[in-house]
Structure formats: structure tokens, C-alpha cells
C-alpha positions as CSV (number, residue, x, y, z in Angstrom):
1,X,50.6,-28.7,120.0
2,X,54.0,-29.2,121.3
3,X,55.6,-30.3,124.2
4,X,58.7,-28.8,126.3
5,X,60.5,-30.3,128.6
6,X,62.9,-29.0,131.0
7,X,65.8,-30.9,132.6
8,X,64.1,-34.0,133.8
9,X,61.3,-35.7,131.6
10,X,60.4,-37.8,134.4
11,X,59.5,-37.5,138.1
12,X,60.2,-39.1,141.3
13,X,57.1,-40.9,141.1
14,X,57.0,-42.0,137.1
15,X,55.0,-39.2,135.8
16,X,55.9,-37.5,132.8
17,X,57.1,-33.7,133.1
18,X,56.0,-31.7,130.0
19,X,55.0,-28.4,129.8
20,X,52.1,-28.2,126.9
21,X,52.0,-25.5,124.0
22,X,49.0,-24.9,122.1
23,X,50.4,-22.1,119.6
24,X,51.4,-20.0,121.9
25,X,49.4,-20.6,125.2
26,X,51.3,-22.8,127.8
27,X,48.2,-24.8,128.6
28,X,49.9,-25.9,131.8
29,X,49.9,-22.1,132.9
30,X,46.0,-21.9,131.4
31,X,45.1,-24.8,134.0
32,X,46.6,-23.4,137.0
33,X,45.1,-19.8,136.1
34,X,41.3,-21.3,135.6
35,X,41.7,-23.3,139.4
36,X,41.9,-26.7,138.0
37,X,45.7,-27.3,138.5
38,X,48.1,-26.6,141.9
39,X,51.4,-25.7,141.2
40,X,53.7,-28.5,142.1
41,X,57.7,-28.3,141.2
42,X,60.3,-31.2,141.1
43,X,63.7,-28.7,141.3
44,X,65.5,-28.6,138.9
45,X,62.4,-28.4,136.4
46,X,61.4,-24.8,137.6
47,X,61.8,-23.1,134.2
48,X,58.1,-21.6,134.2
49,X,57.6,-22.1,138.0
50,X,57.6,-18.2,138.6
51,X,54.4,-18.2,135.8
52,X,52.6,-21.1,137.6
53,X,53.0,-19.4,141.2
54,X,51.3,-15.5,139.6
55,X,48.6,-17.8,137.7
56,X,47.7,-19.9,141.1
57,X,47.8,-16.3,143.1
58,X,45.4,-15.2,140.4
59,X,42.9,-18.2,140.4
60,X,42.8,-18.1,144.2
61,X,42.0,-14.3,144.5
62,X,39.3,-14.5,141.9
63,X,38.2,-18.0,143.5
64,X,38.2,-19.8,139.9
65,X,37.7,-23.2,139.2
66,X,37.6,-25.9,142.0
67,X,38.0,-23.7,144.5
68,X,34.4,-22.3,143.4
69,X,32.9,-25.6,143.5
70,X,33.5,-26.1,146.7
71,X,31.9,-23.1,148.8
72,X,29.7,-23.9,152.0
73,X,25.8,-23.2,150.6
């Protein structure tokens, strides 16, 4: 595992900013892509942002993740 950081390595509101490598998966990109992450961006750290916005496109067509969980029986 290794962690990436872009120009800030903290937001506004005293979270760490990290993206996450596990070999070569960007787990960040693998949470937003299974439902179970929104993108969010704090400019200037955008570096994968254009990644995040196919993967959330992707989880919301297939209806992945939370988004599943929450369908009206």
C-alpha cells in the first residue's frame, strides 16, 4: 500500500487528503466505482478528479453499492 498526495495533505475541515494505492489499483477510484464513495474535490487537489467523476457515472448507471440499498420495495 502507498499513499499519494496531491497539493494539499489537509482539507478545510481537518481531514486528511490521500489518494490510496494498493499495487496498482487506486482504491479511492475502486470505492467511488462500487457506490460506496461520492466524489468530493477541494481545488487544487483534482489530480485524479476526471477518474472519480467516470467511476461515480459508472456506479450510478449500474445502480452499485448504496444506491442499491436503498430502492423502494
Amino acid at each position: 500500500m502507498r499513499l499519494e498526495f496531491d497539493v494539499d495533505w489537509i482539507d478545510p475541515y481537518g481531514r486528511t487528503l490521500a489518494y490510496i494505492w494498493l499495487d496498482r489499483t487506486l482504491f479511492n477510484e475502486t470505492l467511488v466505482r462500487d457506490g460506496y464513495a461520492t466524489v468530493a474535490t477541494f481545488p487544487p487537489d483534482t489530480t485524479y478528479v476526471r477518474r472519480f467523476e467516470v467511476a461515480q457515472r459508472s456506479a450510478r448507471a449500474a445502480d452499485r453499492g448504496v444506491r442499491s440499498a436503498c430502492r423502494s420495495a
